[in-house]
C-alpha positions as CSV (number, residue, x, y, z in Angstrom):
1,X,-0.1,-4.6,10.1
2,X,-0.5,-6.7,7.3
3,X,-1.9,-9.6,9.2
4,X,-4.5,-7.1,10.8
5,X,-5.6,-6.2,7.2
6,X,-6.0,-9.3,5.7
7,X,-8.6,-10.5,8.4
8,X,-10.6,-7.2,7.6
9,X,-13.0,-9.5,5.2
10,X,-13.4,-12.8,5.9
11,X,-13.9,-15.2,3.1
12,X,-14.8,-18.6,2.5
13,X,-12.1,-21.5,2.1
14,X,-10.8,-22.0,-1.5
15,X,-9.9,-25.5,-2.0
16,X,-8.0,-26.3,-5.5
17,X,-6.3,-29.5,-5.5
18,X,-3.0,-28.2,-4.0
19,X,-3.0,-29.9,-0.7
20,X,-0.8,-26.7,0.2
21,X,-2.2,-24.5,3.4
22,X,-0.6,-21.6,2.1
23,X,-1.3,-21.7,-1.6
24,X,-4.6,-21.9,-0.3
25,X,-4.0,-19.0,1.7
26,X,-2.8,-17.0,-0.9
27,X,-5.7,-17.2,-3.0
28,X,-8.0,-16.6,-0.1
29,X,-6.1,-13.4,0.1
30,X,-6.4,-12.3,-3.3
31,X,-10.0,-13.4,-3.0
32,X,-10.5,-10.8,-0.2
33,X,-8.9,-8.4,-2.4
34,X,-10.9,-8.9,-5.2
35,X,-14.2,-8.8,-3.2
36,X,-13.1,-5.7,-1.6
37,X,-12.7,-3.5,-5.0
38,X,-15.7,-5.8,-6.2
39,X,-17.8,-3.9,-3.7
40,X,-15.8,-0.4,-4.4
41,X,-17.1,-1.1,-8.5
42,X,-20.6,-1.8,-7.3
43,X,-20.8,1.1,-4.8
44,X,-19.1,3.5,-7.7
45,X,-21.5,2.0,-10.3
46,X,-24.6,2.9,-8.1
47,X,-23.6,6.3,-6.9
48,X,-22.4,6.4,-10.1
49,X,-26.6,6.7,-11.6
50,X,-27.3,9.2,-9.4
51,X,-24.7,11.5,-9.7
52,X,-26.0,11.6,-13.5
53,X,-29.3,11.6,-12.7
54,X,-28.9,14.7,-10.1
55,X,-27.0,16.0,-13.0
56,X,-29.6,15.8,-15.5
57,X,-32.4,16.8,-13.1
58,X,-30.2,20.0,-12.4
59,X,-28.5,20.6,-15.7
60,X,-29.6,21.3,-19.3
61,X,-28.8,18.3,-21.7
62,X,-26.8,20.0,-23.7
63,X,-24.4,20.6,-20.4
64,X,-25.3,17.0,-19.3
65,X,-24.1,16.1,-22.8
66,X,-20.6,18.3,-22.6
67,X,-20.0,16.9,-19.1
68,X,-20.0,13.4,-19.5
69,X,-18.0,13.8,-22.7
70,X,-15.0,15.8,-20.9
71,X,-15.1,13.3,-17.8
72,X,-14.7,9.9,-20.4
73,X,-12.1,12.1,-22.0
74,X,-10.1,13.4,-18.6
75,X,-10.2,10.0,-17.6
76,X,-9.0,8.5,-20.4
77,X,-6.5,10.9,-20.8
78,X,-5.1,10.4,-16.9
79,X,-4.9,6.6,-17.4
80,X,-2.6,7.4,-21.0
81,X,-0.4,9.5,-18.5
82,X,0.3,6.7,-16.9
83,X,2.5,5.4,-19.1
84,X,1.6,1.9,-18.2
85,X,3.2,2.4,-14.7
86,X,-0.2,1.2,-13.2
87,X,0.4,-2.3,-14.7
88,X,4.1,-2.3,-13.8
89,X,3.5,-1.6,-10.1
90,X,0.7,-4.3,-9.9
91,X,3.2,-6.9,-11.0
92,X,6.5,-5.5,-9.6
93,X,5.9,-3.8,-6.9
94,X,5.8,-6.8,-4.4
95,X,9.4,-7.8,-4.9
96,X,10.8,-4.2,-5.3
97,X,11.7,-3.7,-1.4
98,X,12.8,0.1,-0.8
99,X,13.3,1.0,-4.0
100,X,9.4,0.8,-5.3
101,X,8.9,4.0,-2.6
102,X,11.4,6.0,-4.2
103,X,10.3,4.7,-8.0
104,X,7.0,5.8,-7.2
105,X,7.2,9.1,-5.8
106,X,9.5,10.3,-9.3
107,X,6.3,8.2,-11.3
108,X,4.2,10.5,-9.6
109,X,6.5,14.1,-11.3
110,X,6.3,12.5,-14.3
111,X,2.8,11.3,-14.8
112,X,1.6,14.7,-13.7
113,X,3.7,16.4,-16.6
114,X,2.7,14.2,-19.0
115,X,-0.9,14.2,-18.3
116,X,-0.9,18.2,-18.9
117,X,0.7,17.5,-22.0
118,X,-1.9,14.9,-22.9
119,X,-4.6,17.2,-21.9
120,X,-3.3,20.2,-24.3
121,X,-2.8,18.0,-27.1
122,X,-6.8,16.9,-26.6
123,X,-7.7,20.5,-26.3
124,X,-5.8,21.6,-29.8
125,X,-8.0,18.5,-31.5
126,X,-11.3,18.3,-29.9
127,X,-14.4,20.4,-30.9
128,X,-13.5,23.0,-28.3
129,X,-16.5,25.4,-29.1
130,X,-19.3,22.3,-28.6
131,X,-17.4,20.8,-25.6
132,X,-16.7,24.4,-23.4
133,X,-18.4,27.6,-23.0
134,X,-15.6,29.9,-21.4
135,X,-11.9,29.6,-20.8
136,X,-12.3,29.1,-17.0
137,X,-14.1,25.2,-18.2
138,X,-10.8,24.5,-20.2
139,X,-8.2,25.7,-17.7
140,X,-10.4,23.1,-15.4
141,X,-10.9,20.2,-17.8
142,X,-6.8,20.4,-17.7
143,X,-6.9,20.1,-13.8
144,X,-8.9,17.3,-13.8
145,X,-6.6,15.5,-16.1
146,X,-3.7,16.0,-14.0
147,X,-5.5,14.7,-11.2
148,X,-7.2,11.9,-12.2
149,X,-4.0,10.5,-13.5
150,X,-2.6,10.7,-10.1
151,X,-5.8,9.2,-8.5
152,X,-5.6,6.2,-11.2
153,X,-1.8,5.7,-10.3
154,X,-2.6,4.9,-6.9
155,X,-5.2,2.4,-7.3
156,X,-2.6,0.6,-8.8
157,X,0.4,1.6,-6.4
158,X,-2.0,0.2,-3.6
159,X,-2.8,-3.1,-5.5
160,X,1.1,-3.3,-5.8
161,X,1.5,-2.7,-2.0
162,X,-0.8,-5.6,-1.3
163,X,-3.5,-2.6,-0.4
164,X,-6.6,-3.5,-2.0
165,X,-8.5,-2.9,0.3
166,X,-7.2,0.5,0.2
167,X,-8.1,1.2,-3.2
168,X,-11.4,0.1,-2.6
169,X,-12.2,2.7,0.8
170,X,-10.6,5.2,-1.4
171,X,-13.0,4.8,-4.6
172,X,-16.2,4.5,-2.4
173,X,-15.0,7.3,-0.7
174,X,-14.8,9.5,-3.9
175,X,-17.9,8.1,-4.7
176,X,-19.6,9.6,-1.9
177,X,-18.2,12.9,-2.0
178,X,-18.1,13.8,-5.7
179,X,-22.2,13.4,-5.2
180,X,-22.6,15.5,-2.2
181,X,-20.2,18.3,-4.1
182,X,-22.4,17.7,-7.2
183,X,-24.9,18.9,-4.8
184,X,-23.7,21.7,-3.5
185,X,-22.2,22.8,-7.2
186,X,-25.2,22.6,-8.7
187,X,-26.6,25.3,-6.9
188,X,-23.6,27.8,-8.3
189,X,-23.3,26.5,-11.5
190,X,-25.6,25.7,-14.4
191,X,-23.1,24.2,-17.3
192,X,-20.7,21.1,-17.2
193,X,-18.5,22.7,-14.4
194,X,-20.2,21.9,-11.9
195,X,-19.5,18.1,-12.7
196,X,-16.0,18.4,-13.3
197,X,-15.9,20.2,-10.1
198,X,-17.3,17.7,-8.1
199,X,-15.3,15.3,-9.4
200,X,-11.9,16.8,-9.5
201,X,-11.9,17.9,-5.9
202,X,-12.7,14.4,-3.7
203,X,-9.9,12.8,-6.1
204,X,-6.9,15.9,-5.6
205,X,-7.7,15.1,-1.5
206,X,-7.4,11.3,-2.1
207,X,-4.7,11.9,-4.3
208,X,-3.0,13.9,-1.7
209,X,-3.6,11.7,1.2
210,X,-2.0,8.5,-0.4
211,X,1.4,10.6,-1.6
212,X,1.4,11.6,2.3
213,X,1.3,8.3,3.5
214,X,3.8,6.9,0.7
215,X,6.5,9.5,1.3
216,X,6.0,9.1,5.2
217,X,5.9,5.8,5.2
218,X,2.9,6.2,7.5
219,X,0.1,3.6,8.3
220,X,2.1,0.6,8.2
221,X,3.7,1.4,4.4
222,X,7.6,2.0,6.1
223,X,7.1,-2.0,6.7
224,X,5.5,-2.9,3.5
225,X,8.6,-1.5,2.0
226,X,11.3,-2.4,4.2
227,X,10.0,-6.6,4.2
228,X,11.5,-7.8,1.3
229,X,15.0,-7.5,-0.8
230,X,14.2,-5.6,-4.3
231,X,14.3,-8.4,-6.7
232,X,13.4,-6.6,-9.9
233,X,14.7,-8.1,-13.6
234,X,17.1,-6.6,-15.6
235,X,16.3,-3.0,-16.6
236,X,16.5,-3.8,-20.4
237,X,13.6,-6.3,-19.7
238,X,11.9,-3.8,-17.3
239,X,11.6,-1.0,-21.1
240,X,10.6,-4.1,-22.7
241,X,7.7,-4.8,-21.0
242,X,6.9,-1.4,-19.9
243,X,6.6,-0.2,-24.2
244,X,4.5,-3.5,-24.2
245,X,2.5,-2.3,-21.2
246,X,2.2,1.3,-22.8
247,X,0.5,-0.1,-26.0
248,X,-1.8,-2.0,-24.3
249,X,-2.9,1.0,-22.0
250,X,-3.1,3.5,-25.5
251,X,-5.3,1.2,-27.6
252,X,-7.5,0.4,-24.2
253,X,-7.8,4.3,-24.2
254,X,-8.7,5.0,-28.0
255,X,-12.2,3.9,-27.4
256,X,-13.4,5.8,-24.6
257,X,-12.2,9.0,-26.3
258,X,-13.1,8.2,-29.6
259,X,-16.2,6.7,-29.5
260,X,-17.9,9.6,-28.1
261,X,-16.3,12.0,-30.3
262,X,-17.9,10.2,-32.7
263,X,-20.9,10.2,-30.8
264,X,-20.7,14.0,-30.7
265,X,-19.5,14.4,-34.3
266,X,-22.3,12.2,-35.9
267,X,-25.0,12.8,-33.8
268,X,-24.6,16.1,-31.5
269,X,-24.7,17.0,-28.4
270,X,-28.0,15.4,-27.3
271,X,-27.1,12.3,-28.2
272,X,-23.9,12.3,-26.3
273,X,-25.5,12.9,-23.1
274,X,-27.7,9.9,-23.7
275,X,-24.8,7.6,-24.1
276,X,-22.6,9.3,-21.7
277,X,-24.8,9.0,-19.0
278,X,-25.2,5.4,-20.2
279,X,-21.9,4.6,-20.6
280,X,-21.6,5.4,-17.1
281,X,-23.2,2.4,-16.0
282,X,-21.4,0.3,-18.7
283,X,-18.0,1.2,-17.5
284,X,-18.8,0.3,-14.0
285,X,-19.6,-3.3,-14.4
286,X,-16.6,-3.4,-16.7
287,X,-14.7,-1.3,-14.2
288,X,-15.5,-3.9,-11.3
289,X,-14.7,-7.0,-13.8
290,X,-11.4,-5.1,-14.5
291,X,-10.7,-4.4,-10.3
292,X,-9.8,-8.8,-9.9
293,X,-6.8,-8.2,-12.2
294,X,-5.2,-6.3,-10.6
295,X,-5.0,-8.4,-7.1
296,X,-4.3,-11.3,-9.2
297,X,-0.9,-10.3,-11.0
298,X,-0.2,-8.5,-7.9
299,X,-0.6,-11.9,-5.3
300,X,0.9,-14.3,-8.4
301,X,3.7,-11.6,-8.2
302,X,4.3,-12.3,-4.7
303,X,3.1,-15.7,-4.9
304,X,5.9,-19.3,-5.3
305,X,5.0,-20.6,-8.6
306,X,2.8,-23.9,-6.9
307,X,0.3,-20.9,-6.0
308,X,-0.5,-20.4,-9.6
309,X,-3.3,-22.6,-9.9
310,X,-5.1,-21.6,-7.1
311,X,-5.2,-18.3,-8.1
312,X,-5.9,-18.7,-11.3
313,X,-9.1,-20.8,-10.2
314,X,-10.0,-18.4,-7.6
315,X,-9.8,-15.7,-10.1
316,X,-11.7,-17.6,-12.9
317,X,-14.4,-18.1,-10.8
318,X,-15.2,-14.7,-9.5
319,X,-14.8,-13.7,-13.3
320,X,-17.9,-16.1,-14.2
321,X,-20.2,-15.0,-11.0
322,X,-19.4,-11.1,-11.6
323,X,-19.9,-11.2,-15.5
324,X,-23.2,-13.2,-14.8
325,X,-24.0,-10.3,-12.2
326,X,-22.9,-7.9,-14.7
327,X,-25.2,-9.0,-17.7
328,X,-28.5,-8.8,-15.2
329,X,-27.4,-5.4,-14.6
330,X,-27.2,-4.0,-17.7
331,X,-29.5,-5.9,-19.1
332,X,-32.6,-6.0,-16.5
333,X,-31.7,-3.1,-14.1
334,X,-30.6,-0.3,-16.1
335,X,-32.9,0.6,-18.3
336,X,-35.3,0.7,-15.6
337,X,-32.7,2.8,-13.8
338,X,-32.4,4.9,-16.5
339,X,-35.8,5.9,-16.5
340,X,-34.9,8.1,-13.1
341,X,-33.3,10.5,-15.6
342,X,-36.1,10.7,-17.7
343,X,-37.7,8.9,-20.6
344,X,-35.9,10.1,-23.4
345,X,-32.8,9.0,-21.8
346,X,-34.1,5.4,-21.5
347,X,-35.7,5.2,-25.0
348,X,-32.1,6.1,-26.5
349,X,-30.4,3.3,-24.3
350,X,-32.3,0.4,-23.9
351,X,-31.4,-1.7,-26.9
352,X,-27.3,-0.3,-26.2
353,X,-27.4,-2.0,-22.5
354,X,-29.3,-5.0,-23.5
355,X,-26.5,-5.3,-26.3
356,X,-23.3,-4.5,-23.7
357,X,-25.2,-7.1,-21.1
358,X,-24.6,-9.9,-23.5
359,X,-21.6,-8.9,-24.0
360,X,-20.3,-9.3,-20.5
361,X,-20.9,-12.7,-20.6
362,X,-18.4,-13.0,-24.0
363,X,-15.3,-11.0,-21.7
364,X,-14.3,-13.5,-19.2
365,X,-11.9,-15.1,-21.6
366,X,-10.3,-11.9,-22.4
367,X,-10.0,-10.5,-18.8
368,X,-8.2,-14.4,-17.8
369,X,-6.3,-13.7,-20.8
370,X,-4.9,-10.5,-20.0
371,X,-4.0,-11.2,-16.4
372,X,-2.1,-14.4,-17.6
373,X,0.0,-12.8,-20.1
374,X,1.0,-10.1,-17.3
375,X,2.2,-13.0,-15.1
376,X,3.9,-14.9,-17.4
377,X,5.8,-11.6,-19.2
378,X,4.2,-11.9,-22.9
379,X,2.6,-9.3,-23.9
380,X,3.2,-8.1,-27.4
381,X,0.3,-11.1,-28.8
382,X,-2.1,-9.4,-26.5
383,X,-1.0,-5.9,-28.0
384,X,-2.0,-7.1,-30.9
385,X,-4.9,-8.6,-29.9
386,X,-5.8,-5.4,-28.4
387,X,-5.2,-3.5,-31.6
388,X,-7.6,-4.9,-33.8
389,X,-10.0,-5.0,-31.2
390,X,-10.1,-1.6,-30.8
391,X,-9.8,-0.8,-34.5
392,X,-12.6,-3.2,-35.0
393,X,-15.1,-1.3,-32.6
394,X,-14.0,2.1,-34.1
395,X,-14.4,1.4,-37.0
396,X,-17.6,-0.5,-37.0
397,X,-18.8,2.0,-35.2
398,X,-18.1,5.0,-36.8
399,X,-20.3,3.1,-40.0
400,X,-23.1,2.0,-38.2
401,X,-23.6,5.3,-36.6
402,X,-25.8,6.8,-38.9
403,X,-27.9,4.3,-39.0
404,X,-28.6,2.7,-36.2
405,X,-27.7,5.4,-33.4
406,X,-26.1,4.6,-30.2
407,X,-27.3,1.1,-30.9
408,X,-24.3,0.8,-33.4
409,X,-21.9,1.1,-30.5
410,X,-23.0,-1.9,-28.7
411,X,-23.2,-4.3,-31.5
412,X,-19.4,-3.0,-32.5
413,X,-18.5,-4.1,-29.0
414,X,-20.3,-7.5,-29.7
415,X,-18.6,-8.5,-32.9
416,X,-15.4,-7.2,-31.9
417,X,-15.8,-9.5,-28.6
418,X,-16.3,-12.7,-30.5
419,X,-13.4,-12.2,-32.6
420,X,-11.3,-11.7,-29.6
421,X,-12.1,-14.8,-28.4
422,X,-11.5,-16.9,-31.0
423,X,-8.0,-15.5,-31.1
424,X,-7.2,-15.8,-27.7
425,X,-8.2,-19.2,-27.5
426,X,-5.3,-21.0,-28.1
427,X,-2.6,-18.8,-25.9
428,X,-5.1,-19.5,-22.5
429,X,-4.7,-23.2,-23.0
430,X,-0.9,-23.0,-23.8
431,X,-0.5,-20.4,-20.4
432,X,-2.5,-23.3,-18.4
433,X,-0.7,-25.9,-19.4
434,X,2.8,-24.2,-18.5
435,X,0.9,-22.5,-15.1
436,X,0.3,-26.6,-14.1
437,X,3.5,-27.9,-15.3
438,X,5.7,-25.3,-13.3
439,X,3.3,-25.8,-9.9
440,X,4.1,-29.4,-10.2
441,X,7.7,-29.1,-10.7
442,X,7.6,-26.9,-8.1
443,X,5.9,-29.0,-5.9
């Protein structure tokens, strides 16, 4: 079964230096991986700008505005529910044998209690009167918490399983139908439920198929689990990096519900649908740079150390060519794009998109930087790094606000993005130079 998926997408040969068939293998498989969510973030981005724009053609702005705000928030909100468990699968799930099944499933109990939680404790903060109109929107908006936490899980679970290519049907499938639901919504409601319909329902039917197939073992997973002997560290190591994992995950999720509260806060609810809608499209080039992590750390996971620089090349690589892509997207095709919604909507974003394009091109060291340190088990520098990153885009932000408008987000971003890379510069060499030493000892 696996054989039969791997030859699903053909790719062309990698050739690094190691002299190795297999290594080369490997990488061509993590390649085909990579390719396959690549295509899941580019169909997701596109269907992504005309869901809005059949939203904002069939909404009022203020609901457009209220919509996008509570779909950044329940996502955010379902990835913090995680509790970094995503991460942890990618990286240990290919050694854990019969136990990841079992590990998973009681994830699953958990992440679904905590994201209720997570989702009340938003709802007692939040400006609950600009955000919902009835009681019926907030019983929902905790619903769709609940389940996109469960749909983010298994993108990662599948990663783990050495399923990409599952994770990628399974996006472009939601894809598809939250727009046909928006569709048919649309025509029953008038405010932001109609969105959050359409997107909860395709997701609790993904959601529900992959938990099937886990706990049945069906479509080839019984083997998947059953090939190898769980070889899983020490537990005490496991907390360890799973607290590390779970800091990394809540800074990463600060800014996407922060930044448009303060969005909302500083410059209402008009505003906010401008940027949500805009933010869209930046968080699905940054959504398809952050799909070739994932493979990575799961393939170097599964990988003999004398792989490593293959995959690290492979992955460095597709990094470059999709940031480059990235940067002409937001930066040429976009704002044109954005004109489908209307032209106030493109004279509020244009100078935010041309600012988040250039900044594409500054993330490639950060995204090699953060799939190193989850190979090679150090991860409290890069919570740190993370820290000040995000309290360096809040904060900027939340100053330049009310004077430059959603511009200020962007050039927060920008900043913040340099000074990343300046510290991170150092801990990539050092993580090379130990990647080549151990391949050649290895060898």
């Amino acid at each position: 079964m696996t054989a039969q998926l791997e030859s699903d997408i053909s790719v062309g040969d990698i050739h690094t230096g190691t002299g190795t068939p297999e290594h080369d293998d490997t990488a061509r498989h993590f390649v085909a991986d990579s390719h396959a969510l690549m295509l899941a973030g580019v169909v997701n981005g596109g269907l992504g700008l005309v869901f809005w724009a059949v939203a904002a053609r069939t909404l009022p702005v203020e609901a457009v505005g209220r919509a996008s705000t509570s779909v950044m928030a329940a996502t955010t909100l379902g990835a913090l529910s995680n509790l970094s468990m995503g991460p942890f699968f990618e990286r240990f799930l290919p050694t854990a044998g019969a136990t990841g099944r079992v590990l998973i499933l009681r994830t699953h109990l958990v992440v679904a209690a905590v994201a209720a939680l997570l989702a009340a404790g938003y709802l007692a903060v939040a400006p609950r009167g600009e955000l919902f109109t009835d009681t019926g929107q907030v019983v929902m908006f905790v619903v769709t918490v609940v389940v996109v936490g469960a749909f983010a899980l298994q993108d990662s679970v599948l990663i783990g399983l050495l399923r990409g290519r599952w994770t990628a049907w399974k996006n472009i499938a939601h894809a598809v139908a939250k727009l046909v639901l928006l569709l048919v919504f649309g025509f029953v409601y008038t405010d932001s439920a109609a969105v959050l319909l359409a997107w909860t329902v395709p997701a609790a039917v993904a959601a529900g198929v992959v938990t099937v197939l886990i706990t049945t073992g069906g479509a080839g997973l019984r083997r998947v689990f059953d090939r190898v002997t769980a070889t899983l560290p020490p537990a005490r190591s496991l907390v360890r990096e799973c607290v590390s994992l779970y800091g990394i995950v809540v800074v990463n999720a600060l800014l996407p519900v922060t930044v448009p509260l303060l969005v909302v806060h500083e410059l209402g609810v008009t505003e906010a649908a401008y940027f949500g809608v805009s933010w869209t499209l930046v968080a699905g080039v940054t959504l398809v740079l952050s799909m070739i992590s994932g493979p990575f750390v799961a393939r170097a996971a599964a990988a003999e150390p004398a792989a490593l620089p293959a995959l690290v090349h492979g992955q460095t690589r597709l990094l470059v060519a999709v940031a480059a892509a990235a940067a002409i997207a937001l930066g040429a095709i976009a704002p044109v794009a954005m004109i489908l919604l209307g032209t106030q909507y493109a004279d509020n974003t244009r100078a935010l998109l041309w600012i988040m394009a250039v900044t594409q091109l500054l993330s490639v060291p950060g995204y090699v930087f953060g799939g190193l340190v989850r190979v090679r088990r150090t991860l409290r520098y890069a919570l740190c790094v993370q820290a000040g990153m995000a309290a360096g885009v809040i904060g900027l932000t939340w100053s330049l606000l009310p004077h430059l408008g959603l511009t200020a987000v962007g050039l927060a971003y920008l900043v913040m993005e340099f000074a990343m890379i300046l510290a991170i510069a150092g801990p990539i060499r050092r993580m090379l130079r130990e990647i080549d030493a151990d391949a050649r000892e290895a060898a």
